[in-house]
N, C-alpha and C positions, 0 to 999 in steps of 0.2 A: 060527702066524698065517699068513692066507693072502697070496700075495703076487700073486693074482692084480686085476687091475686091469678093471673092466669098465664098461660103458655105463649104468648104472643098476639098478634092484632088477628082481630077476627078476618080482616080480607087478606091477611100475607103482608108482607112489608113490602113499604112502600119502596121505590128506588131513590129517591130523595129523601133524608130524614133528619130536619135541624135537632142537633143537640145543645139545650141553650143550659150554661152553666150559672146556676142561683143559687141564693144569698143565703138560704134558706128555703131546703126541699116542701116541709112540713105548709109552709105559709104559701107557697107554689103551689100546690095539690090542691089547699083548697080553694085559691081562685082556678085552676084549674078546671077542676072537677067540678064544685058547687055553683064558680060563675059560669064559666063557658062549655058545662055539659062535658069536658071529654071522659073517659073515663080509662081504668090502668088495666091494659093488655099484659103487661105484667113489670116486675119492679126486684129489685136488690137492694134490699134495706142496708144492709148492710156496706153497701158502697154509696147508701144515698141518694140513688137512680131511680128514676120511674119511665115508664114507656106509653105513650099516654095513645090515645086515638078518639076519634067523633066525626063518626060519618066516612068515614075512609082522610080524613087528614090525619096526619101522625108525628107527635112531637116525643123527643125524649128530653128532660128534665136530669141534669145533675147537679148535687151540692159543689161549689166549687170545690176540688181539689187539688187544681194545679195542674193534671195531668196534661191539660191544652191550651194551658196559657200561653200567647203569643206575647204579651204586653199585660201594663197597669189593669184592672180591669177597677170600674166606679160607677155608682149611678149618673143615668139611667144608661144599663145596657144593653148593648146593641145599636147602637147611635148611629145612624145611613141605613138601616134594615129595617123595612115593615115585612109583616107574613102575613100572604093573604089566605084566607080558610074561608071558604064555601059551607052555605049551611042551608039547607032544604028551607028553612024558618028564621028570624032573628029573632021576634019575639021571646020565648023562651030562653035566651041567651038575653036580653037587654032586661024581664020584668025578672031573674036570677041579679044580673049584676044591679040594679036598682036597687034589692032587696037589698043586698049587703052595702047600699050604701057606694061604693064604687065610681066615681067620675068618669066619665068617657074623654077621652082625649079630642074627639073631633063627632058632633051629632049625628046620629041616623039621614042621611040624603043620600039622593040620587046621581050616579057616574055612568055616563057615556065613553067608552072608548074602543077607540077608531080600530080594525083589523082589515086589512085592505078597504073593498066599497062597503062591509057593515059596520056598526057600532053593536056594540057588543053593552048592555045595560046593567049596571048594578047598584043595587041600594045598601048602603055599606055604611058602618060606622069604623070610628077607632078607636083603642081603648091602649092603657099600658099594663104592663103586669104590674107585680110586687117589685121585679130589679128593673122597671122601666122600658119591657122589649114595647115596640110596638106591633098590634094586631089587629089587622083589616078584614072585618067578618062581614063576608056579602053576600047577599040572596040574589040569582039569577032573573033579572027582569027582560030575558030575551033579547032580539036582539031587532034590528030595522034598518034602514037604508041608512049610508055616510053623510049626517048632513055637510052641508057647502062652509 
């Protein structure tokens, strides 16, 4: 994990940016960082937050603290929400979370879908975090005609 501390995301921030409220910062960071590459554009320890990014996706990370609790919150959360994150490679994201050991939620295969007359392709697995979000990390396989 990195432990470098910085000013913000290196492209600007994003206009979308889930804030997913965990269980535990510390055990977040490093599936985070160690499994899935992103690393901390910057963070407040002291509130428990971190601001993560990889590749231009951008997530921030807080300890719960109540501050946006709608409701009960229990594993696993975020239950009806995958996020999907674009990755130039999966490799280095799949032979990291092997190494630790890590289960994937759903294996490495391939997805067609439909955008008007093309299909749009990606090879995509799914994995959950430490409080159970789910996350759909897919490599760009172009794209070809709508089949029938």
């Amino acid at each position: 994990m990195s432990d470098a501390i910085m000013n913000g995301p290196s492209g600007g921030f994003a206009k979308l940016v889930p804030e997913l409220d965990v269980l535990n910062l510390a055990d977040s960071l490093r599936f985070w960082c160690d499994g899935l590459g992103f690393t901390i554009a910057y963070q407040r320890p002291e509130s428990a937050f971190a601001y993560l990014e990889r590749e231009g996706a951008q997530v921030m990370l807080c300890e719960m603290n109540g501050n946006w609790r709608t409701g009960p919150l229990e594993r696993p959360l975020g239950r009806g929400i995958n996020f999907q994150i674009e990755a130039s490679s999966l490799e280095p994201i799949l032979a990291a979370l092997s190494a630790m050991g890590w289960r994937l939620f759903r294996d490495v295969h391939d997805a067609w879908y439909r955008t008007g007359n093309v299909e749009g392709g990606n090879r995509q697995f799914l994995v959950q975090d430490p409080d159970g979000y789910l996350l759909r990390f897919y490599q760009n396989l172009g794209q070809r005609e709508a089949q029938a």
